[in-house]
N, C-alpha and C positions, 0 to 999 in steps of 0.2 A: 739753318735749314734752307735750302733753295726751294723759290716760289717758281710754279707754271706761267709760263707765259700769256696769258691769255688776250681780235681784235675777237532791240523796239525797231519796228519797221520804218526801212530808211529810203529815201526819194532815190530812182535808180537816175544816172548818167548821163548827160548829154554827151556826143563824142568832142574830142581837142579840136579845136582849128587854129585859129587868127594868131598872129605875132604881137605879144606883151609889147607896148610902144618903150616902156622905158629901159630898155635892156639892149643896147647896142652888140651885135654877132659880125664879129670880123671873119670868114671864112677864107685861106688861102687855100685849103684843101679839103675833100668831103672827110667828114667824120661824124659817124651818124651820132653818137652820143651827145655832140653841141646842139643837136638842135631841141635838146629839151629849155637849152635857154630861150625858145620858142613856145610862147604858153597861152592857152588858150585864160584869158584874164576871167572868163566864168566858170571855171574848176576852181572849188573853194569848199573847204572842209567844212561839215555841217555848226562845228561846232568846235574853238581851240583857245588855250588857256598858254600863255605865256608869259614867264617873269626868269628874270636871271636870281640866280643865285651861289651863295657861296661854299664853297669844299675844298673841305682839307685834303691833304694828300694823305696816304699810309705810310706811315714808313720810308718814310720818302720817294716813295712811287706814286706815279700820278693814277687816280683812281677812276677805272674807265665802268662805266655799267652801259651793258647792252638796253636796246630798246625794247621792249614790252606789249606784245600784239601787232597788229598791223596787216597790211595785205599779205596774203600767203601763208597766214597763221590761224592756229585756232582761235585768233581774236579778229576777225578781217574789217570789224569798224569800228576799234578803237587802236590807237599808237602811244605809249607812251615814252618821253624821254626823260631821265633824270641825270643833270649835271653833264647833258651833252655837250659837246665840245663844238664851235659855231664852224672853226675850217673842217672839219672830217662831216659836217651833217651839208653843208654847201658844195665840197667834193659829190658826194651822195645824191645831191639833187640834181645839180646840173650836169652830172657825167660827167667831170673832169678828174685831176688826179691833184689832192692833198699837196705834194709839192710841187705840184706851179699855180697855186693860187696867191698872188700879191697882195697881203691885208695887213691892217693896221696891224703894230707889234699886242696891243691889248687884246683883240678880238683872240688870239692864244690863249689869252689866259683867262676868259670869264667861262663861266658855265651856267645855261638854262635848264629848267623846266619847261617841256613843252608836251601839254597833250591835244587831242585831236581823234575827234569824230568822223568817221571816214566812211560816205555816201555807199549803199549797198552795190555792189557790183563796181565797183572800183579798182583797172588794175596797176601794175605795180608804175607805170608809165605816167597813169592819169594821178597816181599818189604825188609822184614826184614835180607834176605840173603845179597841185593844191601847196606844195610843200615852199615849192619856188615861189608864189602866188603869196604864202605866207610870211617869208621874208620879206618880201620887198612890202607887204600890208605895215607890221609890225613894227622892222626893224630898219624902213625905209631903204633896203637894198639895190643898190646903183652898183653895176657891174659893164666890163665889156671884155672879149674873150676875141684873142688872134690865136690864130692856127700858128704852131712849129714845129719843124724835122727834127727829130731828134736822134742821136742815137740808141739804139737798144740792144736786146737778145731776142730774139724771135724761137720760144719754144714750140718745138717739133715732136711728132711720133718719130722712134726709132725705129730703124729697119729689120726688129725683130717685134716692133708693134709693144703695146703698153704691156705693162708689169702688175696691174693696180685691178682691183675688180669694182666691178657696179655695186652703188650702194644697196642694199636689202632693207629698204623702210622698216622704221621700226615706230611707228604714231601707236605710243600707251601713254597718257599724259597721267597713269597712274607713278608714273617713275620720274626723280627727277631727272632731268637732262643735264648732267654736269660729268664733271673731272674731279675724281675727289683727293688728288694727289698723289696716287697710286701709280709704279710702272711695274711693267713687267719685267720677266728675265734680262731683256734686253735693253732698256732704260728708256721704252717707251712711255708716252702715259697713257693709262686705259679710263675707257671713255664710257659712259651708259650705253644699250644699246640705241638710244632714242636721239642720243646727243647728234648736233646739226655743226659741224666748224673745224678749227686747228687748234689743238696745243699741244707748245713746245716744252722741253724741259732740258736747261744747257744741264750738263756733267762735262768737267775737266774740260773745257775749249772745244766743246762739242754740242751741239744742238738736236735734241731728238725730239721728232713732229711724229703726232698722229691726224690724220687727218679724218673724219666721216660726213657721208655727205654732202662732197666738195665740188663744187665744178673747176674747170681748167682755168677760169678767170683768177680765180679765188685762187689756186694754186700756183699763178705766174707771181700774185703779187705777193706770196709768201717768201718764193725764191730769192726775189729782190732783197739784195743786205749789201752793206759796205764795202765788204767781197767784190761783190759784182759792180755794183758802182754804173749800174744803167737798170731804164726800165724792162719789165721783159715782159712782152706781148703774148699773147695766147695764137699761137698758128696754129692750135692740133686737128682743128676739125672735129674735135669731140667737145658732143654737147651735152652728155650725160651727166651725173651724180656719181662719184665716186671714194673706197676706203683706201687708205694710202698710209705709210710708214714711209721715212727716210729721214735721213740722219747724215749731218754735215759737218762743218767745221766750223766755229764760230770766235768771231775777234781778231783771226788772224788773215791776210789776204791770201789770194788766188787768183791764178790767172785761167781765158778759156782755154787755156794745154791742159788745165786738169791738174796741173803742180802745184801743190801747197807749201807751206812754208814749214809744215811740218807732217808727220805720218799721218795726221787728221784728214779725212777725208772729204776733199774739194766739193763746193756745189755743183760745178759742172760735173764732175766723174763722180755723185751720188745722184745725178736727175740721167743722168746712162744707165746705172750699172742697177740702180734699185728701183728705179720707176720707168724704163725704156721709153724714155725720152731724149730729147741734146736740145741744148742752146745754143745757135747761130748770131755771130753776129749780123746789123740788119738796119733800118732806120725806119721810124714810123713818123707819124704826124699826132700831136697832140694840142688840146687845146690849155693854154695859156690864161686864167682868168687874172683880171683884175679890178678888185674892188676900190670902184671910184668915191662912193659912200656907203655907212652902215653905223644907224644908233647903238651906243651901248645897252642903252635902256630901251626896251621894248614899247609900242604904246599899249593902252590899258586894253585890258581882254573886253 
C-alpha cells in the first residue's frame, strides 16, 4: 500500500528592538527575512521545557509530527513540539532555507521535545525572535549568515491569470483536520473540510497534490524537486489562501521546455496548464547560515 506524503492571563509585549550581540549577520544584499537574526534579547517565552529525545523511524521512514498550538491557532499561548528536527525548526526561526544551513552532521539526526508558553498578544514575528532567543539560551547557539545569488525559477501569474480559487474557511475544531487516505476519481487525496496544508500521493511515476489553505510561499516550495534542481521564489503577487490540485511527474527529470522524459507530465507544463502559472528562470539572493557552535544536550529547563 502506498503511504501520503505528508511537511490564565498572560503579561502582554513589549515591541522588538536591539541586535542580539552574539549572532554575527553578514549582509551582501537586503533580505528581509535575515534580519530576524536580529533579536530583541528581552522576547523570551513565559515559560519552556526542553530535552532531546529518542525516535525510531516507521518503516523505514523518518517520522515527522507537526507542531501542536501556537501563534495563529486555536491555542495562541502554548507550542508544542515532539521529536522536532533542530535544521527545519532553525530554517523556521531565522527565515533561512533548510539547505543552506551548515551544521554539524549530528544535529540531523537528534530530536527534541520543546514546549513553550507564549506571552498574550504575541505575533508570529515576535514567536520567532522568543524561539531564536531560546536556542541560543539552551542550546548555546552560535551562528553567522552571508548573503548569496543564487540561481532559481521565479514563479509567475500567467497571462490568462490563476487556475486555483480562494480558500473557503472552514474553523469546526469538531472535525478532525486530516487526510485519511482516501483519493478521488482522479488520484487526488481528499482532505477534511478544515484541514490547513499539502498532500501528495505518487501513483506509477506520478505525483498527485492536494493542496487547502495554501499561500504561494508554501506552494513554490512544494514545486521544488530534483526535476527542477533550483529554488523557486514566489513572484506572484498573490497574498491570499488558496485550494489547488496538480499533478506531475515524479523521479524522472525535466527540463524548463516542459519535455519530459516520458508522457508524464512535466512540472513546468502542469504549474501552466493546471494552475496558470509559469516558472522563469531568475536569480535571487539567499541567506547562507552557518552554525559556528551548538550543544547536543540542552541545559536544564
Amino acid at each position: 500500500m502506498r503511504h501520503p506524503i505528508v511537511p490564565a492571563k498572560r503579561r502582554p509585549l513589549a515591541p522588538a528592538g536591539v541586535l542580539a550581540a552574539a549572532t554575527t549577520v553578514v549582509l551582501g544584499l537586503t533580505n528581509a527575512p535575515l534580519l530576524r537574526a536580529q533579536a530583541d534579547p528581552n522576547l523570551r517565552f513565559e515559560v519552556a521545557s526542553v530535552r532531546r529525545v529518542e525516535i525510531a523511524d516507521i518503516n523505514g521512514r523518518v517520522a515527522i509530527f507537526p507542531p501542536i498550538g501556537g501563534v495563529g491557532t486555536s491555542d495562541p499561548h502554548r507550542i508544542s513540539y515532539h521529536a522536532a528536527q533542530m535544521v527545519p525548526l532553525i530554517a523556521a526561526t531565522f527565515g533561512v532555507r533548510g539547505d543552506l544551513i551548515t551544521a554539524p552532521q549530528w544535529l540531523t539526526r537528534e530530536r527534541y521535545d520543546i514546549i513553550a508558553n507564549i506571552p498574550d498578544g504575541a505575533t508570529k514575528e515576535q514567536f520567532n525572535v522568543m524561539m531564536g532567543n531560546l536556542l541560543r539560551d539552551r542550546f548555546h547557539l552560535r551562528f553567522h549568515i552571508e548573503s548569496k545569488t543564487l540561481p532559481v525559477y521565479a514563479l509567475h501569474v500567467g497571462k490568462s491569470g490563476p487556475k486555483f480559487k480562494d480558500t473557503a474557511r472552514h474553523d469546526d475544531p469538531t472535525t478532525p483536520a486530516r487526510s485519511n487516505g482516501d483519493r478521488d476519481a482522479q488520484g487526488f487525496p481528499i482532505l477534511t473540510p478544515n484541514y490547513k496544508g499539502m498532500v501528495g500521493w505518487p501513483i506509477s511515476g506520478e505525483v498527485f497534490w492536494t493542496g487547502q489553505d495554501v499561500g504561494m510561499a508554501e506552494l513554490a516550495r512544494l514545486l521544488e524537486s530534483p526535476a527542477v534542481g533550483r529554488p523557486i521564489v514566489d513572484e506572484t503577487g498573490l497574498t491570499g489562501h488558496y485550494d489547488f490540485k496538480i499533478h506531475f511527474e515524479s523521479g524522472r527529470p525535466s527540463t524548463d521546455t516542459g519535455v519530459a522524459s516520458d508522457p508524464a507530465t512535466s512540472v513546468f507544463t502542469a504549474v501552466q496548464e493546471q494552475l496558470g502559472l509559469k516558472l522563469e528562470s531568475s536569480t535571487a539572493p539567499f541567506g547562507h547560515l552557518t552554525i559556528d557552535a551548538i550543544d547536543r544536550e540542552p541545559t536544564d529547563n
